[in-house]
BAFI-3210 file (N, C-alpha, C; in Angstrom, 3 decimals, decimal comma, padded with zeros to 6 digits):
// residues 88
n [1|2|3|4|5|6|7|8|9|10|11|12|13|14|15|16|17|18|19|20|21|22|23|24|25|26|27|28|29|30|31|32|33|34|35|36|37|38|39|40|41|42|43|44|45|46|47|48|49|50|51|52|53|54|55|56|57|58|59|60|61|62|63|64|65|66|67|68|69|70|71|72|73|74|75|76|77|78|79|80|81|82|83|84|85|86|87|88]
n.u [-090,509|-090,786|-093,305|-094,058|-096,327|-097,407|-097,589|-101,485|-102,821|-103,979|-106,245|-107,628|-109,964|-111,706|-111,925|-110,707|-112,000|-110,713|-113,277|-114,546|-116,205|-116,832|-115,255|-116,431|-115,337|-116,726|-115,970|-116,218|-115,735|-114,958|-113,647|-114,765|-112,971|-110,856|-110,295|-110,725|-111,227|-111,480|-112,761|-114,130|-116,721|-118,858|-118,628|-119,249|-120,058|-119,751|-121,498|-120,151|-121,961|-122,425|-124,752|-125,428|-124,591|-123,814|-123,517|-122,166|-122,444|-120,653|-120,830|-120,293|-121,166|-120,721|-120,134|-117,515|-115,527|-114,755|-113,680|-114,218|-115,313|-118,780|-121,067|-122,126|-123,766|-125,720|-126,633|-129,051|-129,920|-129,504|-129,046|-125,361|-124,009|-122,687|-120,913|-119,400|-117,697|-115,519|-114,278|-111,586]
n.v [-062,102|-059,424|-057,148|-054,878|-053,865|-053,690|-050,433|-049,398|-048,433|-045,658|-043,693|-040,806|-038,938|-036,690|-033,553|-030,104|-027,836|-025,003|-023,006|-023,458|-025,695|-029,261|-032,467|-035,355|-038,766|-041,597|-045,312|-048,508|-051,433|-054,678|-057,209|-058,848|-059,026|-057,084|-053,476|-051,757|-049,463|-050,089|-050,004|-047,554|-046,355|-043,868|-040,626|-037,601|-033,813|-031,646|-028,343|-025,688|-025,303|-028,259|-029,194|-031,402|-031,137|-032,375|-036,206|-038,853|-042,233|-045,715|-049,006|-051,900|-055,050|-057,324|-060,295|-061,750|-060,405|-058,341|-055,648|-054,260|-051,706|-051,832|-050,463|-046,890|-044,174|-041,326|-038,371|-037,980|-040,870|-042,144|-044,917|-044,022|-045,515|-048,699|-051,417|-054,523|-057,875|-059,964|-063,320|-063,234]
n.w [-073,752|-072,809|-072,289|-073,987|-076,327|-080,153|-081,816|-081,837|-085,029|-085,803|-087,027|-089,156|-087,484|-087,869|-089,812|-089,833|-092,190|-093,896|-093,787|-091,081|-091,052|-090,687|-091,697|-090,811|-090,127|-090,448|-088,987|-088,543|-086,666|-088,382|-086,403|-083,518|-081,294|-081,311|-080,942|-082,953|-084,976|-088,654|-090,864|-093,266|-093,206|-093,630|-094,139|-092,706|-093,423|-091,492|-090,361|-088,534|-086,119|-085,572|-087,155|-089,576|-092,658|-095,173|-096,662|-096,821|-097,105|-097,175|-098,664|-097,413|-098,418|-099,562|-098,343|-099,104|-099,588|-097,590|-097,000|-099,139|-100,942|-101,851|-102,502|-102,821|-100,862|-101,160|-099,071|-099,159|-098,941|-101,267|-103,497|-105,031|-106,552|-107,313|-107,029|-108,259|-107,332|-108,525|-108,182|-109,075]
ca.u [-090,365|-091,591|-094,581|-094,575|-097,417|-097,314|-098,898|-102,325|-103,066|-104,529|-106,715|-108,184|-111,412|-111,793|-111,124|-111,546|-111,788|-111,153|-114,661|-114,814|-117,066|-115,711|-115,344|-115,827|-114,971|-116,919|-115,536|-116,324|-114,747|-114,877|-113,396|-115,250|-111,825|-109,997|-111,634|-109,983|-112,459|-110,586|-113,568|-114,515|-118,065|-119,414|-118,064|-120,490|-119,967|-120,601|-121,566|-119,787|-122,884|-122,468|-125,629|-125,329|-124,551|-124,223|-123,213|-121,825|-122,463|-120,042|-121,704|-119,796|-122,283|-119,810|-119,101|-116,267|-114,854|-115,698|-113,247|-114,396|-116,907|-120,009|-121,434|-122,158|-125,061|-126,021|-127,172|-130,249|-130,088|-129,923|-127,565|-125,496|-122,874|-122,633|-120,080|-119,561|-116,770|-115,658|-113,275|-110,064]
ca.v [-061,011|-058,107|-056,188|-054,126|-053,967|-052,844|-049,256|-049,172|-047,679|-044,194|-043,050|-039,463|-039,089|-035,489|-032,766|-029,050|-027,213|-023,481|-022,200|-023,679|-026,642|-030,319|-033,600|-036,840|-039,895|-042,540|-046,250|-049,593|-052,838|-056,586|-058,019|-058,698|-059,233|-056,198|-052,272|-050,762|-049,233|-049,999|-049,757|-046,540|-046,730|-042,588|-039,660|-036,604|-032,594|-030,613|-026,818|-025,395|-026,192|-029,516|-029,800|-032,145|-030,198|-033,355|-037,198|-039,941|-043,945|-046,532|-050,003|-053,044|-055,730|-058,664|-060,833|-062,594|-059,001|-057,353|-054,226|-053,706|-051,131|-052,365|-049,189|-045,760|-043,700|-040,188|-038,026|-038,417|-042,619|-042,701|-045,144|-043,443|-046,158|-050,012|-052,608|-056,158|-058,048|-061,410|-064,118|-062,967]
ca.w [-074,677|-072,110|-071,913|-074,980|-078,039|-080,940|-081,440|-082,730|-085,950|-085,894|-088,648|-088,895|-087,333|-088,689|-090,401|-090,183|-093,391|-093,620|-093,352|-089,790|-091,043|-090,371|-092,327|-089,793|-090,752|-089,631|-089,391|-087,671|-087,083|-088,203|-085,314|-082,318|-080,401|-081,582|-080,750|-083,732|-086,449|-089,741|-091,918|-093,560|-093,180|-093,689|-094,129|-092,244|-093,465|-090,343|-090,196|-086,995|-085,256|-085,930|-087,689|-090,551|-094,290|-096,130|-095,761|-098,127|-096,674|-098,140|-098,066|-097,731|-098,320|-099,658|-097,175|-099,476|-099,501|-096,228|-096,633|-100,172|-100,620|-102,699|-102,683|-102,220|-101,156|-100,715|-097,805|-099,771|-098,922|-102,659|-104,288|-106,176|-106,848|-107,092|-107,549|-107,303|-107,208|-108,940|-107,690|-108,929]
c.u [-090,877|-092,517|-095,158|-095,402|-096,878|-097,799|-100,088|-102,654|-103,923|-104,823|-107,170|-109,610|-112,171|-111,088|-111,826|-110,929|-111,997|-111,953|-115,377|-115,941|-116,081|-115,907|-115,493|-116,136|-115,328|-116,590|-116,072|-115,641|-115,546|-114,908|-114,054|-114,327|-110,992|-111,352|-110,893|-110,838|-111,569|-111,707|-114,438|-115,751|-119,371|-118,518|-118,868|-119,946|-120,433|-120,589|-120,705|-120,457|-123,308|-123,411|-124,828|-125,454|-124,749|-123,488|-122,686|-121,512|-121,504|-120,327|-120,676|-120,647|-121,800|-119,451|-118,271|-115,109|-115,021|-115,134|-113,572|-115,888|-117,944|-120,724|-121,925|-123,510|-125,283|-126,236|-128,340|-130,993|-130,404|-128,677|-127,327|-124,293|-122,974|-121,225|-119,736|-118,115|-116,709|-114,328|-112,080|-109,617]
c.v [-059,707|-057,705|-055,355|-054,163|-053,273|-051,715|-049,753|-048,315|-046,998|-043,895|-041,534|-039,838|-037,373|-034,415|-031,395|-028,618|-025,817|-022,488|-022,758|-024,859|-028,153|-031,135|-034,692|-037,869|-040,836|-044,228|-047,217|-050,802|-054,343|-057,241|-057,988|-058,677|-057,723|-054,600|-051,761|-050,970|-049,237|-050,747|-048,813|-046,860|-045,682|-041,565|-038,138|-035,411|-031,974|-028,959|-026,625|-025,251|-026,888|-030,018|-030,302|-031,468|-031,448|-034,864|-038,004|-041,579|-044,843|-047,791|-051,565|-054,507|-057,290|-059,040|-061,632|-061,606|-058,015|-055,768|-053,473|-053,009|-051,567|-051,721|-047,644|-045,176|-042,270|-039,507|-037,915|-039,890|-042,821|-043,099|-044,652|-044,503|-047,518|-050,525|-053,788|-056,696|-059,563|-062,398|-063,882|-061,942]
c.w [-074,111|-072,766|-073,392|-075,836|-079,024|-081,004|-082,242|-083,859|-085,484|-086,792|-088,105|-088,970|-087,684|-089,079|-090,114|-091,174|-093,018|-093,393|-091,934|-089,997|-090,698|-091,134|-090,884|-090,678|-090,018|-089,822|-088,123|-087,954|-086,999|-087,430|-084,159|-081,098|-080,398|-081,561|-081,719|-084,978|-087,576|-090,704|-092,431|-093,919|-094,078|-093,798|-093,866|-093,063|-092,665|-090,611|-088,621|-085,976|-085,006|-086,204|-088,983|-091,468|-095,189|-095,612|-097,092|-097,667|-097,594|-097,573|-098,117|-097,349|-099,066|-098,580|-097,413|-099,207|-098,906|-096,356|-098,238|-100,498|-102,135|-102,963|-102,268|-102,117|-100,146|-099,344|-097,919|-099,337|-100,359|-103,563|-105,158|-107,190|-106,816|-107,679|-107,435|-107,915|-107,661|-107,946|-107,897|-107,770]
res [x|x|x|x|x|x|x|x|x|x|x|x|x|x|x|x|x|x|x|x|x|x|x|x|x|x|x|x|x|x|x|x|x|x|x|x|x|x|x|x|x|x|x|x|x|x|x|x|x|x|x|x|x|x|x|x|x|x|x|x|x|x|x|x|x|x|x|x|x|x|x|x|x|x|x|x|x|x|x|x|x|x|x|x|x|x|x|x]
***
């Protein structure tokens, strides 16, 4: 079946917003076999001196439901969010 792959998915790893600050998007991966981050992990707010403005952690702490986020937490480290998840 020759040589070819599929492509890898491409997510956005940031953003600039009109006042020259940035969004990044930080993600990591599941797989120890595969290098492709396809789990939205953080999300930074940079100043254009890429100091840190603000931050927002998303926690995935199910391990029945690894890509489901369980909760959220500030740039504070202060949850501001929970959820849990049942069997259906």
């Amino acid at each position: 079946m020759g040589g070819s792959h599929a492509p890898e998915p491409v997510g956005i790893k940031s953003a600039t917003l009109p006042d020259g600050t940035t969004l990044q998007y930080v993600a990591d991966s599941l797989s120890s076999t595969i290098s492709i981050n396809d789990r939205l992990v953080a999300v930074e707010h940079r100043h254009v001196s890429n100091a840190l403005l603000d931050s927002t952690t998303y926690l995935h702490e199910n391990t029945d439901f690894s890509y489901h986020v369980t909760g959220i937490k500030d740039a504070s480290n202060t949850r501001r969010w929970t959820v849990e998840y049942d069997s259906r």
